[in-house]
RODODREN-502039 format. One line per field, with one value per residue (C-alpha): residue in one letter; x, y, z. Coordinates in steps of 0.05 Angstrom, whole numbers. Each point is the difference from the previous one (the first is absolute). Layout:
BEGIN
residuo: c(A/...)
xx: c(X/...)
yy: c(Y/...)
zz: c(Z/...)
END
This chain:
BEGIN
residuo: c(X/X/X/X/X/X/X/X/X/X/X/X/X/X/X/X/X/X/X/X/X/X/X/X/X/X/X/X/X/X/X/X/X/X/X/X/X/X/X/X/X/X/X/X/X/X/X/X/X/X/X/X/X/X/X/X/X/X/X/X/X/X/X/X/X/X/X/X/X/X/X/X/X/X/X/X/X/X/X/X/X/X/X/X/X/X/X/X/X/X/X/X/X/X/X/X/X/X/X/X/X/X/X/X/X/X/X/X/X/X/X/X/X/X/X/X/X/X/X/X/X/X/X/X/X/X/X/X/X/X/X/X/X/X/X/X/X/X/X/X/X/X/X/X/X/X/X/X/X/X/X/X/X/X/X/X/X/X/X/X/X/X/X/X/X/X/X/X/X/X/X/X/X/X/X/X/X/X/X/X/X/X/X/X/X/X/X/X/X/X/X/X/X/X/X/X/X/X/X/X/X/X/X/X/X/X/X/X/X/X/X/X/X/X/X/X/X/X/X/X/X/X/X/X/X/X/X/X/X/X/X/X/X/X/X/X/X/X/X/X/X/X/X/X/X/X/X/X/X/X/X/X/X/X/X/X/X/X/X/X/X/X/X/X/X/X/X/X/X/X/X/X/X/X/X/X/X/X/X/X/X/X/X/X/X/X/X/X/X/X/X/X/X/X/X/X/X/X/X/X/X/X/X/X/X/X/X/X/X/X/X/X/X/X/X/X/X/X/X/X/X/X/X/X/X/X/X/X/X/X/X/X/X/X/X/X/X/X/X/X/X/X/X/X/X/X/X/X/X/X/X/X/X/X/X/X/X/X/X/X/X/X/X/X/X/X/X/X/X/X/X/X/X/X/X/X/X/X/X/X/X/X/X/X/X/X/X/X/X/X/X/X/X/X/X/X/X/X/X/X/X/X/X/X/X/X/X/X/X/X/X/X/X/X/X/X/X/X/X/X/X/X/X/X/X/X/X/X/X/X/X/X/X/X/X/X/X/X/X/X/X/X/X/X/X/X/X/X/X/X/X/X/X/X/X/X/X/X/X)
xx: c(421/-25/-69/-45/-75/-47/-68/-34/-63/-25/60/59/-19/7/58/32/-22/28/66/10/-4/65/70/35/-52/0/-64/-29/-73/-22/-73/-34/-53/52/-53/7/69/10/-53/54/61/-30/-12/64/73/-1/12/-50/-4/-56/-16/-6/31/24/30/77/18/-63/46/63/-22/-22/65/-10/72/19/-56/10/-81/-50/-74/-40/-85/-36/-64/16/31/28/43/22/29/34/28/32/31/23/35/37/14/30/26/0/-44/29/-81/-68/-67/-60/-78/-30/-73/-35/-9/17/76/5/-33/70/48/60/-10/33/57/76/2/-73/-23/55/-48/37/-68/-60/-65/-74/-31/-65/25/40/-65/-46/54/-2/-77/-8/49/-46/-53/24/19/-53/11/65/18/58/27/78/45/76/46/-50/-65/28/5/-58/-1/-72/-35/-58/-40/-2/-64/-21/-14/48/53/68/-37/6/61/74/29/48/-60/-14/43/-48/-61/32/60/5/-8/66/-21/35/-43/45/-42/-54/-40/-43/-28/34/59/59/6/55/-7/38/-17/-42/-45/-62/-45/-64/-70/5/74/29/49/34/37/43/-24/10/-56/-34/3/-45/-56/13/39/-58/-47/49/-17/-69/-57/10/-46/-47/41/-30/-58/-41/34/-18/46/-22/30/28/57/71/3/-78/-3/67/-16/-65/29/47/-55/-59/44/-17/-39/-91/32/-48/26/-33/26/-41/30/-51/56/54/-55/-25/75/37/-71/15/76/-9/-33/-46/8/-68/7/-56/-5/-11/32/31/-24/-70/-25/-67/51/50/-71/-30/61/3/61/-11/18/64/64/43/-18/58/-3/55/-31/44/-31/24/-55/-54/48/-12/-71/-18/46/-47/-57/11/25/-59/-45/33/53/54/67/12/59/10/54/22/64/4/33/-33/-70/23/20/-64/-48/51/-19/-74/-53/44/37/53/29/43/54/23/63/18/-2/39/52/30/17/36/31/30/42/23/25/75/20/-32/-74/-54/-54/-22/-73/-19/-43/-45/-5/78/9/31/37/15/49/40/71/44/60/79/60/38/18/56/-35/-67/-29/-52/33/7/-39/-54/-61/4/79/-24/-10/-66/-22/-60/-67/25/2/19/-59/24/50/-13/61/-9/-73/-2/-33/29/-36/55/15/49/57/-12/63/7/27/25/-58/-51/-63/-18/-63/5/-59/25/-63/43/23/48/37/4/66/29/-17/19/74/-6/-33/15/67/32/-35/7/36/-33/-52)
yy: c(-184/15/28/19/4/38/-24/-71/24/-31/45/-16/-74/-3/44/-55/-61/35/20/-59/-52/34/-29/62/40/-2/20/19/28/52/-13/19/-68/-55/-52/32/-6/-76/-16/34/-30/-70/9/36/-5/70/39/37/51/22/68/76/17/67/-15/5/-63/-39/21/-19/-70/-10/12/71/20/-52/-4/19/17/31/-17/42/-44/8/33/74/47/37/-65/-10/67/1/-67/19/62/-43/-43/52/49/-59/-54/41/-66/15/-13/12/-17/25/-14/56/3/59/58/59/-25/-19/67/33/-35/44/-35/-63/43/-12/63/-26/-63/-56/-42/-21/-30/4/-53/13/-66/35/45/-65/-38/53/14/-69/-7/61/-32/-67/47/34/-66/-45/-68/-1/-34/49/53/27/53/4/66/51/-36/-5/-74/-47/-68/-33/-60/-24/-60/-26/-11/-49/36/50/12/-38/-53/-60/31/-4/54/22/9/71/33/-19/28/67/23/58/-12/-25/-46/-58/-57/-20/-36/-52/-41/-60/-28/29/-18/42/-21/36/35/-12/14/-65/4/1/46/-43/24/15/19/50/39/56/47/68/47/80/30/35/-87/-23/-5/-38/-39/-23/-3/-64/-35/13/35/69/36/63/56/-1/47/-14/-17/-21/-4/-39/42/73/-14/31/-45/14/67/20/-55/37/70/-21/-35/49/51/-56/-52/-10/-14/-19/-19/-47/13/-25/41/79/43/-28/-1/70/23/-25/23/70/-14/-22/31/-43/-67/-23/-24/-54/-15/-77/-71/-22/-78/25/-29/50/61/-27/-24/78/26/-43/-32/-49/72/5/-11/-3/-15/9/-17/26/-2/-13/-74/-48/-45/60/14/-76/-11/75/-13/-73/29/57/-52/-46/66/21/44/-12/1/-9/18/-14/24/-61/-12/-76/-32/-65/37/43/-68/-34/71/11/-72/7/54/66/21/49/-18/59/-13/63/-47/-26/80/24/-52/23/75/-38/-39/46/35/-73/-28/10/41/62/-29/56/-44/-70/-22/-65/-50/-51/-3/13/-62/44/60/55/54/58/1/51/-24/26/-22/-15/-67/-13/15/-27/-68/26/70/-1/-80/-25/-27/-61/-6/26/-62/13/-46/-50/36/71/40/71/39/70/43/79/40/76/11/-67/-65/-60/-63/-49/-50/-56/51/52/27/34/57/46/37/-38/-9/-68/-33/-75/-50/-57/-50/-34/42/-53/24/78/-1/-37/55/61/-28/-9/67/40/-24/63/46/-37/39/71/-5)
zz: c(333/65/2/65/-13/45/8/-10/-42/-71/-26/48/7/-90/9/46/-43/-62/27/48/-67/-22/24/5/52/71/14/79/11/53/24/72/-27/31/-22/-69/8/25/-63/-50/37/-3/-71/-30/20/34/65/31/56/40/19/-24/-69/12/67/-6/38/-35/-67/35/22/-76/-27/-30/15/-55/-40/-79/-5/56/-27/36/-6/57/0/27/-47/67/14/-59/-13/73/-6/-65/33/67/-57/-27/56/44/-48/-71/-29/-75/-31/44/-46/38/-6/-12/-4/8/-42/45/-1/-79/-22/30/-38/34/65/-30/-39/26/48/33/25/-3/-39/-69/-27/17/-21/-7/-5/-11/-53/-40/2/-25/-61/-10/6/-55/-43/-9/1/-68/-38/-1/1/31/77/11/-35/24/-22/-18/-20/18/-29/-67/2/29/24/-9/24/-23/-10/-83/-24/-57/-67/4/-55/43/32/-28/-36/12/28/-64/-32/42/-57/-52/38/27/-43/21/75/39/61/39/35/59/40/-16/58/-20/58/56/-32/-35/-80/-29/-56/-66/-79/-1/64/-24/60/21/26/69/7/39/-31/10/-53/-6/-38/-17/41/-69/-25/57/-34/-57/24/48/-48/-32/52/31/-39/17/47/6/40/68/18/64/55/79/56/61/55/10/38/-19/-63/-22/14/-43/-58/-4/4/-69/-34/10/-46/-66/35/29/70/60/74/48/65/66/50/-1/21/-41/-65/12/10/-60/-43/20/-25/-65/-60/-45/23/47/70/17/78/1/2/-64/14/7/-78/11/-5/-56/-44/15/-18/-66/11/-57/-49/41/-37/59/71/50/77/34/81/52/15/-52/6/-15/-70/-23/21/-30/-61/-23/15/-46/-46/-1/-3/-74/11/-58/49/67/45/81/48/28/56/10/-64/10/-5/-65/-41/22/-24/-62/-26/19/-15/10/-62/50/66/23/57/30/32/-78/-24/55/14/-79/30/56/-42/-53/70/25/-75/-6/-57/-28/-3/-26/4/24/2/35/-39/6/79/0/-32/-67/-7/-48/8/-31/8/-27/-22/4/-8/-66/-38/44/71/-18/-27/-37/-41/-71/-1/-39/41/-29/29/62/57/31/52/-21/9/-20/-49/-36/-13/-30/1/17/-40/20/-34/-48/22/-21/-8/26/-65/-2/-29/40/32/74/3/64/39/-36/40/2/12/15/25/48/8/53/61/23/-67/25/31/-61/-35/40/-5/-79/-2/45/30/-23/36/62/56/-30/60)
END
């Protein structure tokens, strides 16, 4: 698949190292940074052209003419949407993905409709991360929280914690504790390395797993495996950026919200924007405003600046001052491993979030969904599938006939309004959704032609 990508940000350059890993993609970046560029070239087996996205023989020299995908990334909304339309007027690119990030375009929804813009899909980083953010926000204890068909199914991760009813236990024990809950455990990690889960794995303190659930199941299924959590009250948000200011706007509804922003204009602005939440003008690493504003009776402290290193140092401090949870917006991996392991409980990559919309318009197949996991390292995606027993591998089969590469694994199956917990005799059936976890992505392609081979060609 041949796939241009405008821009060389935090978003394009994950965009690149995602898609670049993958045999099958050709993958050339636009950029006018040709530093940026030669960095990305030395490290990935990629093209790269230097100049103005939206110019039409910047496009040409990339290869749009042939390309399968246009990913529109840089930083301007206003290039992005033109270089989608240059795409299609001149070379009729057959799928253009654009960043969109600001509010004045994404309140008009009819812009991006088939007789408007030629933008097939548009992307709010902002808005994905703040979803994503409120999410973690309304089930404690969890490190993400990701939806399948519509919401109705879940995929959690969370950390097990000794003294809980599962831990210590093996896994077919689940049935005993919640009969009349149906969840699946498809992932465990122990270590920073994949287990995988059978009847007799018995979950250990520490553990990172990650289970499917019915969204109305969350909850106790969580509370197997960590002891289960006050619903979150007061909250502070260390900057009132895009992200801040619209995570406080859907909290403040339910939630004791309170904003520390630094810049005066910005903090008088949003206060006048939003209803009950409190705007505090101040540094969020200055420990004289977090003690004054009692941060040790906080139950979640978020810092979601636009400087990285402010979100950690902000993030322990608020930690070592008493607040129960802590959550910082974080862009380089290496950093976000290092915090994760250490004294903050949440580190949130906007790159991670984003790269799984991307990815659900690049899989081959019909692909719904795909969310990218654990710094990309693990994926989990919903596939519809089609076909019958003769034209497809996986029609009318049990899962436990069913060939799946090592490392992945059948999650649930969405049939109409049902959610079924995928079980050894489970059988597939045509236009099934399918949600299936692959803790290798080396194994992805293995399983788009298992899966999805039927469908190929639709596109």
């Amino acid at each position: 698949m041949k796939i241009v990508i405008l821009g060389a940000g935090q978003v394009g350059r994950t965009a690149a190292h995602q898609l670049a890993r993958e045999e099958a993609n050709e993958v050339t970046v636009v950029d006018t940074n040709e530093e940026l560029l030669r960095d990305l070239q030395d490290r990935l087996d990629i093209r790269t052209v230097v100049g103005n996205a939206s110019y039409p023989s910047i496009l040409e020299a990339a290869g749009t003419p042939d390309a399968d995908i246009l990913v529109a990334l840089t930083s301007s909304d206003e290039v992005n949407m033109m270089a989608c339309e240059v795409a299609y007027t001149l070379y009729r690119t057959p799928t253009k993905i654009a960043r969109i990030r600001s509010a004045e375009y994404i309140k008009y929804p009819k812009l991006f409709s088939d007789e408007a813009l030629s933008v097939d899909v548009w992307i709010s980083p902002e808005q994905l991360v703040t979803e994503y953010i409120e999410r973690l926000i309304r089930h404690p204890g969890s490190l993400q929280v990701l939806d399948f068909a519509d919401g109705r199914v879940r995929l959690v991760g969370l950390r097990a914690r000794k003294g809980s009813p599962l831990v210590g236990q093996a896994l077919r024990t689940l049935r005993e504790h919640i009969p009349n809950v149906d969840a699946r455990v498809v992932a465990i990690y122990r270590a920073g390395r994949s287990v995988a889960p059978s009847g007799e794995t018995v979950i250990e303190d520490g553990d990172e797993v990650f289970f499917l659930a019915a969204r109305d199941d969350i909850r106790q299924m969580m509370a197997e495996l960590r002891k289960e959590e006050s619903p979150v009250r007061r909250v502070v948000i260390a900057g009132g950026g895009h992200i801040g200011f619209q995570l406080a706007k859907q909290l403040e509804k339910h939630n004791q919200v309170k904003i520390i922003e630094r810049d005066p204009k910005r903090a008088r602005r949003i206060s006048e924007l939003l209803e009950s939440a409190i705007v505090l003008e101040g540094d969020a690493t200055d420990e004289a405003l977090l003690v004054e504003e009692n941060i040790d009776a906080v139950d979640v402290f978020a810092a979601l600046t636009n400087a990285e290193e402010a979100n950690i140092l902000s993030a322990m401090l608020a930690k070592r001052l008493g607040a129960t949870k802590v959550m910082a917006l974080i862009n380089k991996p290496s950093y976000a491993d290092l915090m994760e392991s250490g004294s903050i409980d949440v580190a949130i990559s906007p790159q991670t979030i984003t790269i799984g919309s991307l990815l659900a318009h690049v899989r081959r197949g019909d692909v719904v969904r795909v969310h990218s996991l654990r710094r990309g390292a693990a994926e989990a995606l919903e596939a519809i599938i089609h076909g019958d027993h003769r034209s497809s591998r996986v029609v009318g089969k049990r899962i436990e006939d069913i060939k799946l590469p090592e490392g992945s694994a059948i999650g649930c199956i969405v049939r109409g309004e049902e959610v079924i917990m995928a079980h050894h005799d489970t059988v597939v059936r045509a236009d099934d959704h399918v949600v299936l976890f692959i803790t290798d992505r080396r194994h992805v392609e293995q399983v788009e032609r298992l899966f999805l081979g039927e469908t190929l060609g639709r596109r």
